[in-house]
KOLZA-727657 format. One record per atom (N, C-alpha, C, O): residue in one letter; x, y, z. Coordinates in steps of 0.05 Angstrom, whole numbers, padded with zeros to 5 digits, always signed. Layout:
<recs>
aXYZ/...
</recs>
This chain:
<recs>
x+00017-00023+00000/x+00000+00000+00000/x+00017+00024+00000/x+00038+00027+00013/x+00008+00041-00015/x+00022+00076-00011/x+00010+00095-00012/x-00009+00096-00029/x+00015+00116+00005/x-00003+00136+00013/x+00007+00162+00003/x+00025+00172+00017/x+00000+00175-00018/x+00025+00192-00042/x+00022+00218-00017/x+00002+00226-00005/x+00045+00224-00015/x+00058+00246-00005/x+00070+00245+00016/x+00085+00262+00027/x+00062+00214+00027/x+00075+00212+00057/x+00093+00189+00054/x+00093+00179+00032/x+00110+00177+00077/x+00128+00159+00077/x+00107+00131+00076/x+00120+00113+00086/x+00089+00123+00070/x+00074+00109+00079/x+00085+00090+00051/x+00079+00099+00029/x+00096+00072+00052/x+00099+00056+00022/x+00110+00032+00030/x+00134+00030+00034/x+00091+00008+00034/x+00104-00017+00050/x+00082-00043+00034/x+00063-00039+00018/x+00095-00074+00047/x+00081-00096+00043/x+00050-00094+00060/x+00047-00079+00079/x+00033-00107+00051/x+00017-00113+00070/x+00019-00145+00070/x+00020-00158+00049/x+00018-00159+00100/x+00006-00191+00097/x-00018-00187+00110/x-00026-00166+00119/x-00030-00215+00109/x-00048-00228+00121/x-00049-00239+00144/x-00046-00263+00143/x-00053-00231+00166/x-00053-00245+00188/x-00065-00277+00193/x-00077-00286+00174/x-00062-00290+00210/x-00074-00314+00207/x-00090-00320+00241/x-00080-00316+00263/x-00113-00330+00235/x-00119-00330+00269/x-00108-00344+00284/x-00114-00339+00308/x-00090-00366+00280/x-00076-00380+00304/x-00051-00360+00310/x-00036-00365+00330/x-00045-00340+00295/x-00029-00322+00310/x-00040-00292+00307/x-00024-00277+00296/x-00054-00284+00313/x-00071-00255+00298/x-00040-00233+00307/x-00032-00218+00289/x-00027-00232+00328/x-00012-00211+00326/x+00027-00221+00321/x+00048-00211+00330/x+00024-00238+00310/x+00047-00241+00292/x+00064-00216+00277/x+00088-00211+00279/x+00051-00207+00268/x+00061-00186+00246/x+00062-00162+00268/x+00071-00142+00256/x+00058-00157+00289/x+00069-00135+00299/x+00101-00145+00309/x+00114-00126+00319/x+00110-00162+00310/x+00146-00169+00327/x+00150-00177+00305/x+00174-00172+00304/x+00142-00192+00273/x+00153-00190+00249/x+00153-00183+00228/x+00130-00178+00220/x+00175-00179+00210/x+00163-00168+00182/x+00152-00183+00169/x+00145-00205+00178/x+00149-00177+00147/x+00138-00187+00121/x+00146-00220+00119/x+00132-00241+00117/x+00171-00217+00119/x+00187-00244+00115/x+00188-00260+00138/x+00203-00280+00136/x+00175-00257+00161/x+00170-00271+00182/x+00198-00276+00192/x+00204-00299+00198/x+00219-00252+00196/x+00240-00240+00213/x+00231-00225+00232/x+00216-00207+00225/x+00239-00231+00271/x+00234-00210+00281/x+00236-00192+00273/x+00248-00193+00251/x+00228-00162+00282/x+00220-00135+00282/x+00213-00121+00299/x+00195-00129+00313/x+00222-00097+00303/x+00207-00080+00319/x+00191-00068+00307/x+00171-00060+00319/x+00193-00061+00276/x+00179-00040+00271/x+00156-00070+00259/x+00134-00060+00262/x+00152-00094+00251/x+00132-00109+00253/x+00128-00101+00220/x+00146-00088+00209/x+00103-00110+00205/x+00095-00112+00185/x+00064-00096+00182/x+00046-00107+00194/x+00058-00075+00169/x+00027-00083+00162/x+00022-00104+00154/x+00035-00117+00138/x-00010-00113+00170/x-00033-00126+00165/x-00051-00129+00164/x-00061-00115+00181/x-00074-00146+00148/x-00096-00151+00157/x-00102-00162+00166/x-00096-00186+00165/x-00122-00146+00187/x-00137-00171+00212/x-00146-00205+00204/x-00163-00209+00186/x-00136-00220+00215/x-00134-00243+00211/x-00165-00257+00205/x-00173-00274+00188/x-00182-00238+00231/x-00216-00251+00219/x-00217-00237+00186/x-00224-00255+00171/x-00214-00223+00179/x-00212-00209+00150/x-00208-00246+00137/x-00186-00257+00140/x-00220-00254+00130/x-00226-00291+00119/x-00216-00288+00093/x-00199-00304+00084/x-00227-00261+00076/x-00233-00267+00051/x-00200-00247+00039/x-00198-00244+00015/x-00183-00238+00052/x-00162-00218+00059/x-00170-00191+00045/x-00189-00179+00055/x-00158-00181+00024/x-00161-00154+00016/x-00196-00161-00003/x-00203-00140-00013/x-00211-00177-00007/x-00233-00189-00019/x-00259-00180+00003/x-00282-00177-00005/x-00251-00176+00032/x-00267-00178+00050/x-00285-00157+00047/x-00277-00140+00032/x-00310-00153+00059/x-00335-00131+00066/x-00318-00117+00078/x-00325-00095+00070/x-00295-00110+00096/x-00287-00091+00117/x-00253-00099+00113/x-00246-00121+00122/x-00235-00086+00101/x-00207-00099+00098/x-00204-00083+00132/x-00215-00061+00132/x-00195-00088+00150/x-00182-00082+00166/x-00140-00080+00173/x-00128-00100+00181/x-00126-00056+00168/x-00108-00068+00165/x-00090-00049+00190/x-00099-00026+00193/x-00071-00056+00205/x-00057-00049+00223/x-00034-00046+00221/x-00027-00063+00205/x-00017-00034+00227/x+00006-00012+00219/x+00020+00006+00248/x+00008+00022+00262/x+00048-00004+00249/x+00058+00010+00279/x+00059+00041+00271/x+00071+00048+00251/x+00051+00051+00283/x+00053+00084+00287/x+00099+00078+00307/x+00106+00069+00329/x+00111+00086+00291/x+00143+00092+00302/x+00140+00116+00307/x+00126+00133+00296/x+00160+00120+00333/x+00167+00153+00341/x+00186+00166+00318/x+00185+00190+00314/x+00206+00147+00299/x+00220+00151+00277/x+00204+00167+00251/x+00215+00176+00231/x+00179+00167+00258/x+00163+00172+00229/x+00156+00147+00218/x+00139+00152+00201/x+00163+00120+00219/x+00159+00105+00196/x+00142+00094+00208/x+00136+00099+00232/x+00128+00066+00184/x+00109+00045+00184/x+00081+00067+00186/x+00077+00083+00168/x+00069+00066+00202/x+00044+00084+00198/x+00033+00097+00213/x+00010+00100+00219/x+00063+00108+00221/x+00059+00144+00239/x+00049+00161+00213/x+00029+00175+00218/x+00056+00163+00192/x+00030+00188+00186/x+00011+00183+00180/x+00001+00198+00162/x-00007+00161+00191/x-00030+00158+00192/x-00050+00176+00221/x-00073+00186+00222/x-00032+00174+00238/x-00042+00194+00261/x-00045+00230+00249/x-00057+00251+00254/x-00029+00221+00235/x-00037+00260+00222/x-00073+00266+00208/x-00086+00286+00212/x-00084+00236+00191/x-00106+00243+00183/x-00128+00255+00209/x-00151+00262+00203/x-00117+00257+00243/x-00142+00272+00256/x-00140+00293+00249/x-00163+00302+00249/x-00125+00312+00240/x-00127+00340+00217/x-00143+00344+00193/x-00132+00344+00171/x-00165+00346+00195/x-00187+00357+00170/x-00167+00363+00143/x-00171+00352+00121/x-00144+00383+00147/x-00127+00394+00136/x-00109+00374+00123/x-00101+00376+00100/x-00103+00354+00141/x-00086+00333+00127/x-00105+00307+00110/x-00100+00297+00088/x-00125+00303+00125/x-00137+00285+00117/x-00150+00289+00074/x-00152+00274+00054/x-00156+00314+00079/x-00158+00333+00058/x-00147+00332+00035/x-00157+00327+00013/x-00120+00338+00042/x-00095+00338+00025/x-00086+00308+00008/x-00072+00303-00012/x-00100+00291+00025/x-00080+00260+00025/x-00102+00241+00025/x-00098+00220+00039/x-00120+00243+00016/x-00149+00230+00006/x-00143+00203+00003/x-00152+00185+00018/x-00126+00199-00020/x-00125+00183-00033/x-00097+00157-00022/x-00074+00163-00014/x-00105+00134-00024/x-00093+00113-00010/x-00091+00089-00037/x-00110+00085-00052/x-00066+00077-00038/x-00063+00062-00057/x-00055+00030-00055/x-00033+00025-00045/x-00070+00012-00061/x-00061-00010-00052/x-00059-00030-00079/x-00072-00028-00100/x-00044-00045-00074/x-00032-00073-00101/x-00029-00094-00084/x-00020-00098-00061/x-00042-00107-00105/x-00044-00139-00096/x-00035-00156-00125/x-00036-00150-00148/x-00028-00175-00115/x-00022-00191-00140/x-00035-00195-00167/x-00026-00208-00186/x-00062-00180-00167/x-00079-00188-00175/x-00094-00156-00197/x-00101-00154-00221/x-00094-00140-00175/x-00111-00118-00179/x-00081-00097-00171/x-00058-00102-00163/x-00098-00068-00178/x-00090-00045-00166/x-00111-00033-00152/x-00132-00040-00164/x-00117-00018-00130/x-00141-00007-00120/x-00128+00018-00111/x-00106+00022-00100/x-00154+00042-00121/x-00149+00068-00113/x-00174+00073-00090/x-00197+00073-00098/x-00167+00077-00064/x-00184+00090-00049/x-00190+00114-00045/x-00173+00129-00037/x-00206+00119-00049/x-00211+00149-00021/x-00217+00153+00004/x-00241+00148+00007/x-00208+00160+00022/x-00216+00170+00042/x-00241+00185+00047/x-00245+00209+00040/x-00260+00169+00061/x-00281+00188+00073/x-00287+00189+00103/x-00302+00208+00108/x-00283+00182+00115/x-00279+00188+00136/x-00252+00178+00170/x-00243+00155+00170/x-00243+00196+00192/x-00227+00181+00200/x-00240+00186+00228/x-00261+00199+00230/x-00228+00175+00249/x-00239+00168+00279/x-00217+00163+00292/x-00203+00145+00286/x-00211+00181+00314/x-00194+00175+00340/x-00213+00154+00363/x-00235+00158+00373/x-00201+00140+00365/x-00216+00114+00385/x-00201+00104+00410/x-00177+00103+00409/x-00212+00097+00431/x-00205+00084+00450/x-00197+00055+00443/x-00216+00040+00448/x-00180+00045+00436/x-00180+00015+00430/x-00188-00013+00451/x-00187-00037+00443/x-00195-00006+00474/x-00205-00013+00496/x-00231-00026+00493/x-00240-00049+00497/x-00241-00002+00483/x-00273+00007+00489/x-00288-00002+00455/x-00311-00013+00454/x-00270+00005+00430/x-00285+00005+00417/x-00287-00027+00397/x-00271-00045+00397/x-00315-00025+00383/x-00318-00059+00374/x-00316-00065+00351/x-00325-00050+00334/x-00309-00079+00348/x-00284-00091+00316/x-00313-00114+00307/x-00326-00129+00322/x-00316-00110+00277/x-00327-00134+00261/x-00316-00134+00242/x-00308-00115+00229/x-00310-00166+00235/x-00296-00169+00209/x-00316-00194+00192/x-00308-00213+00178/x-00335-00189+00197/x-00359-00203+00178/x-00393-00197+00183/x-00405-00190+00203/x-00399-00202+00158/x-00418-00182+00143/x-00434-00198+00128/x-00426-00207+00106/x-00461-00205+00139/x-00479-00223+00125/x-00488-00196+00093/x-00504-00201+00075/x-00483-00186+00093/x-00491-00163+00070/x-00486-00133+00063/x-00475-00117+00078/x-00496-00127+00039/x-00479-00099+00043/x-00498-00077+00066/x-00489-00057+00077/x-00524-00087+00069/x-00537-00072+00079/x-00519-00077+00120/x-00516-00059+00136/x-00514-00099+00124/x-00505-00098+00146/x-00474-00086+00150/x-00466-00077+00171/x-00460-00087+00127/x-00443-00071+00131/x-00439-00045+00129/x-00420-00033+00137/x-00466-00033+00113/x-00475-00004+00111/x-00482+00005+00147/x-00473+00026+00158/x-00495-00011+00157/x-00507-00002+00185/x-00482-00003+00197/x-00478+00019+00207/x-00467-00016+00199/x-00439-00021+00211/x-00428+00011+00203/x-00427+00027+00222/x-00424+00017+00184/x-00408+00042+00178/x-00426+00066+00185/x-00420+00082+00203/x-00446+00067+00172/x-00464+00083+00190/x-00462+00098+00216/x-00459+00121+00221/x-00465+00068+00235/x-00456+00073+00260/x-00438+00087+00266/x-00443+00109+00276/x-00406+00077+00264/x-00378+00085+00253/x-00391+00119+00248/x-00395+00138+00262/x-00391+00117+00236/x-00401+00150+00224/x-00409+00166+00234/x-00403+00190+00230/x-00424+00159+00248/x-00447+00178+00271/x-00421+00186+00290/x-00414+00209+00293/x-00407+00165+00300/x-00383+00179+00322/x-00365+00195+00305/x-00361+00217+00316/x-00354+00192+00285/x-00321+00196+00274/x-00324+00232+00278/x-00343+00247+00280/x-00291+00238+00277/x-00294+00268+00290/x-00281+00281+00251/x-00281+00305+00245/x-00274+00264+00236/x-00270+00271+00207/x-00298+00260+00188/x-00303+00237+00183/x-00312+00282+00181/x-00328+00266+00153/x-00325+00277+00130/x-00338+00297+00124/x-00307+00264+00112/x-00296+00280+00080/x-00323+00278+00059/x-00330+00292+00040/x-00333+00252+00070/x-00364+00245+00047/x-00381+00222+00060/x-00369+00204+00070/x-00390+00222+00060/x-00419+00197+00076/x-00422+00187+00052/x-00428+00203+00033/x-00417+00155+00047/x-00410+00149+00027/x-00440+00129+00022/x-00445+00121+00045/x-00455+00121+00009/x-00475+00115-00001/x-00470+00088-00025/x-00461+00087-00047/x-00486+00063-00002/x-00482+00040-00023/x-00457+00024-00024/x-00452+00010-00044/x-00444+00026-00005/x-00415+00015-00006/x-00419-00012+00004/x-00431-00019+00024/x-00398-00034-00024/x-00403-00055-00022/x-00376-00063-00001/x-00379-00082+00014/x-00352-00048+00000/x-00340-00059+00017/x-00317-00028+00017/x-00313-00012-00002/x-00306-00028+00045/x-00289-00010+00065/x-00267-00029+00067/x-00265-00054+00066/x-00248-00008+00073/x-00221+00000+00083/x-00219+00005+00115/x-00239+00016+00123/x-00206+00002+00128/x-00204+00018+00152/x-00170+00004+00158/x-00162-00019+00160/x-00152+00037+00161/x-00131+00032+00169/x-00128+00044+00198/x-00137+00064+00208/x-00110+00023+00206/x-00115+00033+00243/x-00077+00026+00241/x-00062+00010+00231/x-00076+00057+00258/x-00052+00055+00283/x-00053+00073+00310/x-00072+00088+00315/x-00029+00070+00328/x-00034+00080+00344/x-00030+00112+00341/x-00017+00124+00323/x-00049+00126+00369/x-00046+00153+00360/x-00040+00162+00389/x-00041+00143+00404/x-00034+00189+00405/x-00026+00189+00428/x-00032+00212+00439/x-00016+00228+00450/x-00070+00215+00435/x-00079+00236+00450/x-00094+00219+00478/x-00103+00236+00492/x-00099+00193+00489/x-00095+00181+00511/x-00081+00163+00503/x-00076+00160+00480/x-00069+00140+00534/x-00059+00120+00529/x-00071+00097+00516/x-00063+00074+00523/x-00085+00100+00502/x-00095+00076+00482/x-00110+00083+00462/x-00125+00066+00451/x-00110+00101+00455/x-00124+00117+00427/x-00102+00096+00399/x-00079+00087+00398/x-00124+00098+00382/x-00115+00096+00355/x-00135+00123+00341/x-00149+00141+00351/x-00126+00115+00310/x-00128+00134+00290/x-00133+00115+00275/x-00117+00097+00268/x-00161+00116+00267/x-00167+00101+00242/x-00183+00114+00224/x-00202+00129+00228/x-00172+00103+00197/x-00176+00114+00161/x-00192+00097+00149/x-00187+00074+00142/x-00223+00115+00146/x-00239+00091+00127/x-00235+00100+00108/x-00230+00124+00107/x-00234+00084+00086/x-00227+00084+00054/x-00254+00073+00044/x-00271+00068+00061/x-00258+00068+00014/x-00270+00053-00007/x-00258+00066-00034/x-00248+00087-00041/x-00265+00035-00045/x-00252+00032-00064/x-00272+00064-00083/x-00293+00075-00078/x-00250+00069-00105/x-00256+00092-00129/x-00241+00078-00154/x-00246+00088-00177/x-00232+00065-00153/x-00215+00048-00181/x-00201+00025-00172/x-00184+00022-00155/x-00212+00007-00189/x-00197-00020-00201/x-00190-00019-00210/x-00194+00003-00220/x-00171-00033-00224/x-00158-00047-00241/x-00147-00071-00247/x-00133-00078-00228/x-00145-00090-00267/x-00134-00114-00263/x-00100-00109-00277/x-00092-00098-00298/x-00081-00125-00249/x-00060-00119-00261/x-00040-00139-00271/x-00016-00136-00273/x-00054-00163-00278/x-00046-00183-00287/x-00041-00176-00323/x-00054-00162-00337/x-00019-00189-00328/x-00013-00192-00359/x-00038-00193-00369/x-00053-00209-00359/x-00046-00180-00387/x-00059-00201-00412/x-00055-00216-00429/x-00034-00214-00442/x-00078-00241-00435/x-00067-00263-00452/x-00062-00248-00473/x-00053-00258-00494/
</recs>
């Protein structure tokens, strides 16, 4: 995934549920790490395919991995930097940003499955009604983004970025 203008330009894996937090002590290549790997949440079944991609990212005091993701609680930044880019073996996907949310990670409740789009609409909805960023109330969305790291206005706040998709592409050869 890359996030044009910021340092944000890394692998994403898949988490797996017999280890869901794996990828924070390793990289990509399943070498310890401090700075860990982005991922997606391991319930995420269907991975970047899912109703809700959920993906996680260490916020570093260095700037890297996905400290400037804590910048989108700025209207101003969030603004500027809309747009989120992700490649998969398969596809290219251009997101947009519409909305972001500073959260208690404690307190707040994670779904990563979705009998439909209408239940994942209520799902975001909800989401929506709290978030302290709204770029667009997005209408009909068959499936979301949400990137989460840590952010450090209490001790357990994150910063999380909902996306949806704005362009596909397939980026496989053609026959």
């Amino acid at each position: 995934m890359r996030v044009p203008g910021t340092t944000v330009d890394y692998l994403i894996v898949q988490g797996w549920p017999e280890s869901p937090d794996f990828y924070l002590t390793h990289d990509a290549g399943g070498e310890r790490s401090a700075w860990g790997a982005p991922c997606i949440d391991a319930g995420c079944a269907q991975g970047v395919d899912s109703p809700l991609v959920i993906v996680y990212g260490r916020h570093m005091s260095d700037g890297t991995m996905f400290a400037p993701l804590a910048q989108y609680s700025s209207r101003a930044f969030a603004e500027a930097h809309h747009t989120i880019c992700a490649y998969t073996r398969d596809k290219e996907i251009e997101l947009e940003v519409f909305a972001v949310d500073v959260v208690d990670a404690s307190s707040e409740d994670k779904r990563t499955d979705f009998a439909d789009m209408a239940a994942l609409g209520s799902y975001l909805g909800d989401k929506l009604s709290r978030c302290e960023i709204i770029l667009e109330e997005p209408k009909d969305v068959a499936q979301a983004w949400a990137f989460v790291t840590c952010s450090y206005q209490t001790s357990n706040s994150r910063t999380v970025v909902y996306a949806k998709e704005v362009k596909g592409w397939d980026s496989r050869p053609s026959e």
